[in-house]
ZAFITI-753149 format. One record per residue: residue in one letter; z, x, y of N, C-alpha, C in turn. Coordinates in steps of 0.05 Angstrom, whole numbers, plus 32768, in hexadecimal, padded with zeros to 4 digits. Example, Ala and Ser with C-alpha at 12.3 -4.5 7.8 and 13.67 -1.06 7.14 Angstrom:
% ZAFITI-753149
[pt a [809C 8108 7F8E] [809C 80F6 7FA6] [809C 8108 7FBE]]
[pt s [808E 8101 7FD3] [808F 8111 7FEB] [809D 8102 8001]]
END
This chain:
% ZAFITI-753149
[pt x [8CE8 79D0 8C64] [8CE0 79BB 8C51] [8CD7 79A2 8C60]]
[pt x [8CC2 799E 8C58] [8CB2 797E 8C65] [8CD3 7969 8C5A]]
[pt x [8CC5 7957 8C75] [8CD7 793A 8C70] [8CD5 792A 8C5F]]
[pt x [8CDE 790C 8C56] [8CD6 7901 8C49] [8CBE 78E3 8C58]]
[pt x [8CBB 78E4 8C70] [8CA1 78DE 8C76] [8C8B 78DB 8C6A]]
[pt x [8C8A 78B9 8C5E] [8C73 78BA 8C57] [8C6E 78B0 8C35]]
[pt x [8C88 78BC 8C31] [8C8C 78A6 8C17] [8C7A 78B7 8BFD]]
[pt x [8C73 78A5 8BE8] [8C65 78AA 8BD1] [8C4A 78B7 8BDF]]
[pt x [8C3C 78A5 8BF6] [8C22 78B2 8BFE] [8C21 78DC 8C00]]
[pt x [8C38 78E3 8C0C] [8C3A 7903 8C03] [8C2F 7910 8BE7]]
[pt x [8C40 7900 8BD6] [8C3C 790C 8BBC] [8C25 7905 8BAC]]
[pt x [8C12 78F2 8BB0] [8C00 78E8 8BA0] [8BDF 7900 8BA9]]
[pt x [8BD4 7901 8B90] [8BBE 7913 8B95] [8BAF 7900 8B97]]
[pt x [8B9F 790A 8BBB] [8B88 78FF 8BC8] [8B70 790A 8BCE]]
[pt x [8B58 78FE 8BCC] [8B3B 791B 8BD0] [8B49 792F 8BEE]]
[pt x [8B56 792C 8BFB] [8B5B 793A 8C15] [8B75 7948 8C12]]
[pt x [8B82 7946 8BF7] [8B9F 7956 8BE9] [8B99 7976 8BF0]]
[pt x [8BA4 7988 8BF9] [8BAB 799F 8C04] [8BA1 79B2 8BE7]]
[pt x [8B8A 79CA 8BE6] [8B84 79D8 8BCC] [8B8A 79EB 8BCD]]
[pt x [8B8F 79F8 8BBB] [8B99 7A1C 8BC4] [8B8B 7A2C 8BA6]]
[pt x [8B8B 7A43 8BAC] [8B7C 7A52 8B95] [8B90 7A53 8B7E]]
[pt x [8B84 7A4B 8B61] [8B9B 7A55 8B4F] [8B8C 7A6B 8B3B]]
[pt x [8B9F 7A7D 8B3A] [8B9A 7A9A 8B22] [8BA9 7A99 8B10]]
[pt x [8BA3 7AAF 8AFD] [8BB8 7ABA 8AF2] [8BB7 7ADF 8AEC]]
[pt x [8BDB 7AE0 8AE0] [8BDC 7AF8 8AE3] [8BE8 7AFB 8ACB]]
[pt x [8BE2 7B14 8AB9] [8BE9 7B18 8A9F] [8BFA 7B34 8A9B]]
[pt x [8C12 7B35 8A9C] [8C24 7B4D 8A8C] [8C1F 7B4F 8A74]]
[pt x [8C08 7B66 8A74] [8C08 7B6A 8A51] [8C1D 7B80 8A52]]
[pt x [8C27 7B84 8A37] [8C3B 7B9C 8A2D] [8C3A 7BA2 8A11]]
[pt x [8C37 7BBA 8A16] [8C2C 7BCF 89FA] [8C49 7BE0 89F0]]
[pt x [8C4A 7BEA 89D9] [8C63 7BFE 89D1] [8C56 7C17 89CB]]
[pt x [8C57 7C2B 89E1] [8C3F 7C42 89D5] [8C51 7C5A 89DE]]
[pt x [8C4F 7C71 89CE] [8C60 7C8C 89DC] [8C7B 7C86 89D8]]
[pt x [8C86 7C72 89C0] [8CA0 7C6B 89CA] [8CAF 7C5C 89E4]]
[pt x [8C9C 7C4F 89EE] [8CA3 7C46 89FE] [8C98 7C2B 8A10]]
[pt x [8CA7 7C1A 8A1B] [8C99 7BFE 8A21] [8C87 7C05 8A32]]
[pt x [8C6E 7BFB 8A38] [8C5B 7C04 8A4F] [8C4C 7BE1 8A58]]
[pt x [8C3E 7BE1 8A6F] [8C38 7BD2 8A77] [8C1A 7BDF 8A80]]
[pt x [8C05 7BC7 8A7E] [8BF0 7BCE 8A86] [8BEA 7BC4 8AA6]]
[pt x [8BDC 7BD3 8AA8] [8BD6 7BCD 8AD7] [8BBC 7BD9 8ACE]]
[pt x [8BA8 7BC7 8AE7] [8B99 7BD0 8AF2] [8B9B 7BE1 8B15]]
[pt x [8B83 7BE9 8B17] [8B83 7BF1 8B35] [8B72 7BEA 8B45]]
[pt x [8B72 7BD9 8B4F] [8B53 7BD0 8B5C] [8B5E 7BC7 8B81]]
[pt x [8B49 7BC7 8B8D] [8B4A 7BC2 8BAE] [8B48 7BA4 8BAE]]
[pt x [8B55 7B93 8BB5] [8B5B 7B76 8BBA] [8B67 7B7A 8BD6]]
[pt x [8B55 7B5F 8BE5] [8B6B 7B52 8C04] [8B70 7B76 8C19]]
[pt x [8B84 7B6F 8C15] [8B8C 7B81 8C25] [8B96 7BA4 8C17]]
[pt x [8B9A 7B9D 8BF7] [8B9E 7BB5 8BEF] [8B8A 7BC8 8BE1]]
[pt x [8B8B 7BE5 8BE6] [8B6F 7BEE 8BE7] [8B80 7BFE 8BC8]]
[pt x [8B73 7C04 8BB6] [8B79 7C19 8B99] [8B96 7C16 8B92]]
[pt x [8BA3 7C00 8B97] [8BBE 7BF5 8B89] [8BC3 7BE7 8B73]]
[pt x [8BCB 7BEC 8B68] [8BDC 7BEC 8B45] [8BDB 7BC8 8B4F]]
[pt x [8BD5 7BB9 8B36] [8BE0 7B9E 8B31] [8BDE 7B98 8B11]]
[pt x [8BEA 7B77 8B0D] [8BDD 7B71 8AF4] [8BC4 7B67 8AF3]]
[pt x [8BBB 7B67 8ADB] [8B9B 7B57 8AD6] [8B9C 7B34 8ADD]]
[pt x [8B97 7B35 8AF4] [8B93 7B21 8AF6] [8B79 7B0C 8B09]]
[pt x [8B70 7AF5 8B07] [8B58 7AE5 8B12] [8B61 7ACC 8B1B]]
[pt x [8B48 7AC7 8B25] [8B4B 7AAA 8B1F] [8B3C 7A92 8B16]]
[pt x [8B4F 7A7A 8B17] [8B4D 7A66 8B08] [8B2E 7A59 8B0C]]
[pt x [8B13 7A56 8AF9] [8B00 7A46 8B02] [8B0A 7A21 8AFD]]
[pt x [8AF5 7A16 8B0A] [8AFE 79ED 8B0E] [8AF4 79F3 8AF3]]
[pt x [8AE8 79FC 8AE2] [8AED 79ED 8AC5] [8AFB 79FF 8AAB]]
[pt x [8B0E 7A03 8AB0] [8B20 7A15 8A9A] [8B3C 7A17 8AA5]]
[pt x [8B4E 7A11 8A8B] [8B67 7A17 8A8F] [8B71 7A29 8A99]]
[pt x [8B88 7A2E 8A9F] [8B9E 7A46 8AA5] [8B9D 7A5F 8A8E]]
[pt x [8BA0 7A4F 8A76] [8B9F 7A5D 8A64] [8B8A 7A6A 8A5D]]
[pt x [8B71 7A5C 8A5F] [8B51 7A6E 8A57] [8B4E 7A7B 8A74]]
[pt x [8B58 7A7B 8A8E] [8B58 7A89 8AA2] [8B61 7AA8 8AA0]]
[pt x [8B7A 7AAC 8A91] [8B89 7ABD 8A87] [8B76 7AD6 8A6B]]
[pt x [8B76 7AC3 8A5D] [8B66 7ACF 8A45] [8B3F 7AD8 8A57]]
[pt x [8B3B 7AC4 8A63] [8B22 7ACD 8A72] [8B25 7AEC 8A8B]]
[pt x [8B39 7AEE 8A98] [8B43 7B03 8AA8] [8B46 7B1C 8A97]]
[pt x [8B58 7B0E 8A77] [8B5C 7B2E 8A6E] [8B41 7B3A 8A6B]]
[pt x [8B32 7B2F 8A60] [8B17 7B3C 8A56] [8B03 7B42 8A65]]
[pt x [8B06 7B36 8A82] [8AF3 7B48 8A96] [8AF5 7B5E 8AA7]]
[pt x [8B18 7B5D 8AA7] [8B1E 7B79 8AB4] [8B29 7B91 8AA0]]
[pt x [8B2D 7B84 8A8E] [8B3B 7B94 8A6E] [8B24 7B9D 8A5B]]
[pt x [8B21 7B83 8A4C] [8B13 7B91 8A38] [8B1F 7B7C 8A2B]]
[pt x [8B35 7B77 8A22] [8B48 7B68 8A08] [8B3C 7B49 8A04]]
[pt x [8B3E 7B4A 89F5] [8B37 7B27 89E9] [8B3F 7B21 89D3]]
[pt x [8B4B 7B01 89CC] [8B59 7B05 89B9] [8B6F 7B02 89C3]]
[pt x [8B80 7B0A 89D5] [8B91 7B0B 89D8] [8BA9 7AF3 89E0]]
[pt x [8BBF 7AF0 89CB] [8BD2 7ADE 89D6] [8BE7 7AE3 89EA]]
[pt x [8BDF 7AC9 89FF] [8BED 7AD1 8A19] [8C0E 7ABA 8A16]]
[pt x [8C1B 7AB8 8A22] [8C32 7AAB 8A22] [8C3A 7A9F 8A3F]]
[pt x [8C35 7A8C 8A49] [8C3C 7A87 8A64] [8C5E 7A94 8A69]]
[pt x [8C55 7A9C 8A84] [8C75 7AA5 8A84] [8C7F 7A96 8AA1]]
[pt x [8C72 7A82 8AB7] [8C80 7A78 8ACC] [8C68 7A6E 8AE8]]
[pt x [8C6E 7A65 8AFA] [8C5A 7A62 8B09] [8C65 7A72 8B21]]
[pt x [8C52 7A70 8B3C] [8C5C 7A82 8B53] [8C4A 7A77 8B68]]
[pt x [8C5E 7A6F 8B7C] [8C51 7A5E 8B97] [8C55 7A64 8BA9]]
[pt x [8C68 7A7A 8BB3] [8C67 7A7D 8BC2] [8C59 7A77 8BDD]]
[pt x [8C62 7A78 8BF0] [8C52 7A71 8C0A] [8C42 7A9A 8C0B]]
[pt x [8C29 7A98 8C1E] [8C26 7AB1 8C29] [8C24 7ACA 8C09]]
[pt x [8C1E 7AC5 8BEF] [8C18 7AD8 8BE7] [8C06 7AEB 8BE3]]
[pt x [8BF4 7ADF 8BF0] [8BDC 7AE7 8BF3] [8BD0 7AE5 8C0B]]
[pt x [8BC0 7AFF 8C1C] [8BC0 7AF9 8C36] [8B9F 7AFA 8C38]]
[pt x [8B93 7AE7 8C2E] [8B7D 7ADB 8C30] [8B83 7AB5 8C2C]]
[pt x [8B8E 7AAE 8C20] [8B99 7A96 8C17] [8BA4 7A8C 8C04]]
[pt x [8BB5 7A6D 8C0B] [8BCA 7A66 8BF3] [8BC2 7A70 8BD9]]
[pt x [8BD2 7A7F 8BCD] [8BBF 7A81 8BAC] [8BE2 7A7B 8B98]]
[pt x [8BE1 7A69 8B89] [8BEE 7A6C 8B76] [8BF2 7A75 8B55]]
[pt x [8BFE 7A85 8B4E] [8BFA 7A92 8B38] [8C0B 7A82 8B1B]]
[pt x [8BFC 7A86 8B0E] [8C0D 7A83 8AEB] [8C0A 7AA0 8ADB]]
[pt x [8C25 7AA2 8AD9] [8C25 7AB5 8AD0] [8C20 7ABE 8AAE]]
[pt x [8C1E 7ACC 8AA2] [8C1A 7ACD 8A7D] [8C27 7AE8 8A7D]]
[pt x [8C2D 7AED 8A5E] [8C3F 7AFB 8A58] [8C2B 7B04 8A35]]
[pt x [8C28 7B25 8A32] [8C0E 7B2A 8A1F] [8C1C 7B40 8A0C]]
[pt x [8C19 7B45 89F7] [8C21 7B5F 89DF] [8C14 7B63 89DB]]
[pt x [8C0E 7B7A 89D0] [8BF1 7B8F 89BB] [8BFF 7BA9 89C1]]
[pt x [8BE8 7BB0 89A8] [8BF5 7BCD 899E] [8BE1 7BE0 89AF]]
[pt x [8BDF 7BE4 89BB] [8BC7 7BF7 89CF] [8BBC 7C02 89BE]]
[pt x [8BC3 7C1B 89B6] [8BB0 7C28 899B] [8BA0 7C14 898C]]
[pt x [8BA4 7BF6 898A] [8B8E 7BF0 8975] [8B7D 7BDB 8991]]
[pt x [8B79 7BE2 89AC] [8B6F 7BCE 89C0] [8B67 7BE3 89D5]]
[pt x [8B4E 7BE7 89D1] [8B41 7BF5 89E1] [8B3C 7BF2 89FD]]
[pt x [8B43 7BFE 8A0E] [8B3C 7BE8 8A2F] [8B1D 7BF9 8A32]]
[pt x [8B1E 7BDE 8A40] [8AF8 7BE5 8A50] [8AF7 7BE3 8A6F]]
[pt x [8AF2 7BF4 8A82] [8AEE 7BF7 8A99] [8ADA 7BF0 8AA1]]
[pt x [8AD9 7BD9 8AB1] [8AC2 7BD0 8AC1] [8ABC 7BD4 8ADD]]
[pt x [8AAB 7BCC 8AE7] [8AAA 7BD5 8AFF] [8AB6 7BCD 8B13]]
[pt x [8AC3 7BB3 8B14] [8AD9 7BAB 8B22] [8AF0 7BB4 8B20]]
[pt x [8AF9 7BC4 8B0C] [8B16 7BD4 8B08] [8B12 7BF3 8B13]]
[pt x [8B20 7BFE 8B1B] [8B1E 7C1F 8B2A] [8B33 7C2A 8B15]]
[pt x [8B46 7C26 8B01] [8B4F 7C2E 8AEC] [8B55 7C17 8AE2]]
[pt x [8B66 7C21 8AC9] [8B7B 7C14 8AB5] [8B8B 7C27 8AAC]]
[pt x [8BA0 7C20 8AAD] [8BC1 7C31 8AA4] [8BCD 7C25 8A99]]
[pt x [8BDC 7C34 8A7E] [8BF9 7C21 8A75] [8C0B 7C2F 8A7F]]
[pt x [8C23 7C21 8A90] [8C30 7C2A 8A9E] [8C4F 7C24 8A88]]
[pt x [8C64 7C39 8A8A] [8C83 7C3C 8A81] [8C8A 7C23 8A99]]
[pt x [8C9A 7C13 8A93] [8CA8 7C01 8A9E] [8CC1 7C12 8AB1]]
[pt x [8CCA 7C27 8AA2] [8CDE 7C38 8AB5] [8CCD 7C4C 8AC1]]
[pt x [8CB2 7C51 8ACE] [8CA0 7C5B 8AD4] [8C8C 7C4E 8AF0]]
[pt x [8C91 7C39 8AF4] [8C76 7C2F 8AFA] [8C6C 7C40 8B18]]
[pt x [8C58 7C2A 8B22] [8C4D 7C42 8B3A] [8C56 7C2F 8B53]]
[pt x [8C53 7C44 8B65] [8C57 7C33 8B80] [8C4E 7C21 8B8D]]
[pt x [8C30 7C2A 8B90] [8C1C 7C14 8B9E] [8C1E 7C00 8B86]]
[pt x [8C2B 7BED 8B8E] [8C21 7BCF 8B79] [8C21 7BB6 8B8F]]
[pt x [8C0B 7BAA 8B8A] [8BFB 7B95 8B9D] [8C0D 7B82 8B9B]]
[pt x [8C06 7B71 8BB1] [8C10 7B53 8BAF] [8C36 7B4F 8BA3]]
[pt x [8C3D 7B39 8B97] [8C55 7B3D 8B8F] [8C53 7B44 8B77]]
[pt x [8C43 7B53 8B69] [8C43 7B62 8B56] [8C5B 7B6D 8B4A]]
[pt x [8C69 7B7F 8B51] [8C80 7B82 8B4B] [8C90 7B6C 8B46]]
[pt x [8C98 7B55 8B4A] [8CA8 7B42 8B4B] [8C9D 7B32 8B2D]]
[pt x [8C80 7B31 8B28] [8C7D 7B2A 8B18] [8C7D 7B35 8AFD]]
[pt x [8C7B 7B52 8AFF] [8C80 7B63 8AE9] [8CA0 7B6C 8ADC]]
[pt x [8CAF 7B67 8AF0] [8CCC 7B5A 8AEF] [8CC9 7B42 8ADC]]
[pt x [8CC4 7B32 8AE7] [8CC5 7B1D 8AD9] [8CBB 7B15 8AC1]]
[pt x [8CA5 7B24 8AB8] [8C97 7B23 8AA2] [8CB6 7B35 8A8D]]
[pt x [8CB4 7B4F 8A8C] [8CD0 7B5C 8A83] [8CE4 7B4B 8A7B]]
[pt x [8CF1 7B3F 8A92] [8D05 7B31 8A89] [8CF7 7B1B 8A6F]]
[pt x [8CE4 7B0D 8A70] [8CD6 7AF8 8A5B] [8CDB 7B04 8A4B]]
[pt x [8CC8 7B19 8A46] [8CD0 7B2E 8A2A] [8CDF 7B30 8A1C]]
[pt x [8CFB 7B2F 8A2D] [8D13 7B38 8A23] [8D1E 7B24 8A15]]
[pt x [8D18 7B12 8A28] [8D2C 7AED 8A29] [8D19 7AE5 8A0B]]
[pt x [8D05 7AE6 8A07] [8CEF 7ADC 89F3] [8CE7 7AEE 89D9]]
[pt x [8CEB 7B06 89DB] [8CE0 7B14 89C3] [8CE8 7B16 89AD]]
[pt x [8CFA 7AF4 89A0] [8CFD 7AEB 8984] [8CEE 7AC8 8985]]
[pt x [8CE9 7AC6 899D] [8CE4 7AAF 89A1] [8CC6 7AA4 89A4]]
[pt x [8CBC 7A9E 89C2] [8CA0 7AA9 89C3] [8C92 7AB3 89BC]]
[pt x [8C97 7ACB 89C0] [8C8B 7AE8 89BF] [8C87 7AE9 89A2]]
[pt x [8C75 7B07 8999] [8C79 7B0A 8980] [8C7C 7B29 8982]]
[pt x [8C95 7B35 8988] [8C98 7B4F 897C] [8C86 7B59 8963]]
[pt x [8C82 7B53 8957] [8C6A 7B65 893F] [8C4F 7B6B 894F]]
[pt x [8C4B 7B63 896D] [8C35 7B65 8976] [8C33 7B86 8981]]
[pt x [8C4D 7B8A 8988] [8C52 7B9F 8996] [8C58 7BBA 897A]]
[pt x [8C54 7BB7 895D] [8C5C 7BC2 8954] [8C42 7BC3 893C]]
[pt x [8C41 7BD7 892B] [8C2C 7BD8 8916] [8C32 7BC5 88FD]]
[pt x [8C1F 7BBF 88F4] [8C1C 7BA4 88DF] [8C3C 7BB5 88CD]]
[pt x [8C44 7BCB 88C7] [8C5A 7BCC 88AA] [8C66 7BE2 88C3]]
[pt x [8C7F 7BDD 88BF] [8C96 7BEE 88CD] [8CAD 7BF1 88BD]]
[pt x [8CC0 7C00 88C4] [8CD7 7C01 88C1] [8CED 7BF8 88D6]]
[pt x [8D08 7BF8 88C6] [8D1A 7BED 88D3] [8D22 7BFE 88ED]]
[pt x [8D20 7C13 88E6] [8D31 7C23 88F9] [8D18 7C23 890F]]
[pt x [8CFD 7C1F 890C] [8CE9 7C24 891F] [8CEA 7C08 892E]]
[pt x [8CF7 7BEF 8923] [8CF3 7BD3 892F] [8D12 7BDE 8942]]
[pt x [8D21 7BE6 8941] [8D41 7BED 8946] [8D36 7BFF 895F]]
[pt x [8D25 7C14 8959] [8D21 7C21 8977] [8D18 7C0B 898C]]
[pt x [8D00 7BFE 897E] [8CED 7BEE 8994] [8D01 7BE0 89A5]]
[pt x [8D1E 7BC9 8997] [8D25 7BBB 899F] [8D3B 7BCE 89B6]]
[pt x [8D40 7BE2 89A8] [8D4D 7BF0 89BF] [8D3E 7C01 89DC]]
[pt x [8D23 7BFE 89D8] [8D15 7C0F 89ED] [8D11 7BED 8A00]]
[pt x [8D0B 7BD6 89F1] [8D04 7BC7 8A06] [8D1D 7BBB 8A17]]
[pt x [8D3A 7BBA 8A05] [8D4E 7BAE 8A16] [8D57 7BC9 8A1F]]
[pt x [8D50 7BDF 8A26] [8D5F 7BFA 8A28] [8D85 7BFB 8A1A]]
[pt x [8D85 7BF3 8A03] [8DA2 7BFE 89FE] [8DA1 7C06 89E3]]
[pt x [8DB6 7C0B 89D2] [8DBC 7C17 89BE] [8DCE 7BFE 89AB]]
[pt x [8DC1 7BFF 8996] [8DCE 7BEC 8980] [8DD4 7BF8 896A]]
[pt x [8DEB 7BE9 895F] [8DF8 7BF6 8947] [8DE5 7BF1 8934]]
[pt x [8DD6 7C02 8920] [8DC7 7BFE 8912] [8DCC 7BED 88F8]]
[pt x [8DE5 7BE4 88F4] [8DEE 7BCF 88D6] [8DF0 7BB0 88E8]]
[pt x [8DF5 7BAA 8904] [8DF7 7B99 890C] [8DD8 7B93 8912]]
[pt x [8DCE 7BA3 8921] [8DAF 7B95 891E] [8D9D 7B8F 8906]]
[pt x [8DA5 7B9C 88F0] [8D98 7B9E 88D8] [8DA8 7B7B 88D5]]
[pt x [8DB7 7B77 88D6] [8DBD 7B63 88CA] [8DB9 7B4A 88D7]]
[pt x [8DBA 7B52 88F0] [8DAC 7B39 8905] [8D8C 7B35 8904]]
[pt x [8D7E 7B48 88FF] [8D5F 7B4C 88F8] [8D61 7B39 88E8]]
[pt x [8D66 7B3D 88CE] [8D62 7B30 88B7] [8D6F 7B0B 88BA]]
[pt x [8D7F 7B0F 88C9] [8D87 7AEA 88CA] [8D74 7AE1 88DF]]
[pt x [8D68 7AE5 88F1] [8D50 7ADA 88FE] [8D40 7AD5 88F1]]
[pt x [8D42 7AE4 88DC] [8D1E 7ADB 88C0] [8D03 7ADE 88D2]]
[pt x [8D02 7AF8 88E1] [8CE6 7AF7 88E9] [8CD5 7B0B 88DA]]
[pt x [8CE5 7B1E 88C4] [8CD6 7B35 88B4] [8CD8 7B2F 889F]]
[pt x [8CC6 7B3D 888D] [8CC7 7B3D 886E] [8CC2 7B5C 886C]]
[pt x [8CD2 7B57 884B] [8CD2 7B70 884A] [8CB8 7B6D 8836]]
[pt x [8CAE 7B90 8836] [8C95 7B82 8824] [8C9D 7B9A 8806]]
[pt x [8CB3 7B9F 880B] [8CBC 7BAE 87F1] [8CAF 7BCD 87ED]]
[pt x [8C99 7BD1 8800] [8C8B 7BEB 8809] [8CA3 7BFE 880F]]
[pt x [8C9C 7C1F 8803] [8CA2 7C31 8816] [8C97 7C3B 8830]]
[pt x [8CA3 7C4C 883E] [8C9A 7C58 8850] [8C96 7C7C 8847]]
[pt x [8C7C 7C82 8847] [8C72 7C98 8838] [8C77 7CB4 8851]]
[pt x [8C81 7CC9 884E] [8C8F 7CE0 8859] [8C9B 7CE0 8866]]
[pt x [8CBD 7CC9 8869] [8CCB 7CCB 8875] [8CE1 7CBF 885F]]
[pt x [8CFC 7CD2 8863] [8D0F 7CE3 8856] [8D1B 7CC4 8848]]
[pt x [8D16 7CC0 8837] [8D31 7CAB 882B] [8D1B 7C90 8829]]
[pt x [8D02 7C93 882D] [8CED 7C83 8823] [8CF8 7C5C 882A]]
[pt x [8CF4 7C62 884D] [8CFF 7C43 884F] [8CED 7C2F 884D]]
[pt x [8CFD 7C10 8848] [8CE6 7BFF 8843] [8CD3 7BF8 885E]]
[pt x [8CBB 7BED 8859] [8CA8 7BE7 8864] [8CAE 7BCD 8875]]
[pt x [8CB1 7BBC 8888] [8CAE 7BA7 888D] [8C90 7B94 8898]]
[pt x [8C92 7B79 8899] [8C7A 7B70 88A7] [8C8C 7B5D 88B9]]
[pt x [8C82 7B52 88D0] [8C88 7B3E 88E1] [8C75 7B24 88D5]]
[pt x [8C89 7B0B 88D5] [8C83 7AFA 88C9] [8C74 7AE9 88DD]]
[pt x [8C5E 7AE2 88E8] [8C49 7AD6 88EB] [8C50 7AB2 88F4]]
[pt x [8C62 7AAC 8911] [8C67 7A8F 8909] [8C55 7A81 8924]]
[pt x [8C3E 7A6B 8920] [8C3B 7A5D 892C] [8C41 7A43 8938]]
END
């Protein structure tokens, strides 16, 4: 850690202030197959040649973090439209072994089946990867950040987040009861979550059945809060 040498002059931004690259990197996550998945690309960057990462770019001098993010999904993806969620920053010294680059991270839901990806020529695939699955080669601190995205998920998905993103416009209870148990991996008593669902007030019921399944349960929607 530098000294304190030097006083306020350290901290004030000067034309000759020290620049470093800023990106971003986006954990989208889909609920598909029963199961949480994460999207990666594969592309040759720096030093790594056909290794798994997230979608991520970087920042141009005239656009936010945020239109950086939404601009990245759609050139290596396809997706647009899409709401991102900042989830942290990352400064590491040395993450990158071309130069300083610092990252902001975002945090993404969709239902894959209704979000078609588009392969461009800068991507060598696209995969949605099982979270208890992933692959080996993953670039940069990639892994560290896909950790971290997870945990957001978890910590946020009554909050932030909007669980109905990850789920079809009308569901049932017992199908919102799996999701929440595939993404925290555990098992809940189904009268205690039924009843904790409902005091959060994030569903409505829409008084719908559910058509060829045994005992005709009601329909729900996720309630929409900006």
């Amino acid at each position: 850690m530098k000294n304190q040498n030097g006083g306020l002059a350290n901290i004030r931004v000067k034309p000759d202030s020290y620049e470093c690259t800023i990106t971003t990197d986006i954990a989208v996550f889909g609920y598909l197959d029963g199961k949480l998945k994460i999207l990666l690309t594969k592309r040759s960057l720096a030093n790594y040649k056909s290794h798994w990462l997230l979608p991520g770019g970087t920042m141009d001098a005239d656009e936010t973090v945020e239109e950086c993010a939404k601009k990245t999904l759609f050139v290596l993806t396809g997706l647009e439209n899409i709401r991102c969620e900042y989830i942290k920053l990352y400064s590491a010294l040395n993450r990158h072994p071309i130069k300083r680059v610092v990252t902001a991270s975002f945090c993404a839901l969709i239902q894959p089946e209704k979000h078609p990806l588009v392969l461009t020529d800068n991507v060598e695939s696209l995969e949605w990867f099982s979270m208890d699955d992933l692959p080996t080669h993953i670039a940069f601190d990639h892994t560290h950040l896909i950790n971290d995205a997870y945990n957001f998920l978890k910590e946020n998905l009554e909050d932030k987040l909007h669980f109905g993103e990850l789920l079809p416009k009308q569901f049932t209870l017992s199908e919102l009861q799996i999701l929440y148990e595939t993404i925290f991996e555990v098992k809940v008593d189904k009268r205690n979550f039924r009843k904790r669902i409902m005091q959060i007030n994030l569903i409505t019921n829409t008084r719908k059945k559910k058509r060829g399944v045994k005992g005709g349960p009601f329909l729900f929607e996720y309630k929409l809060i900006h």
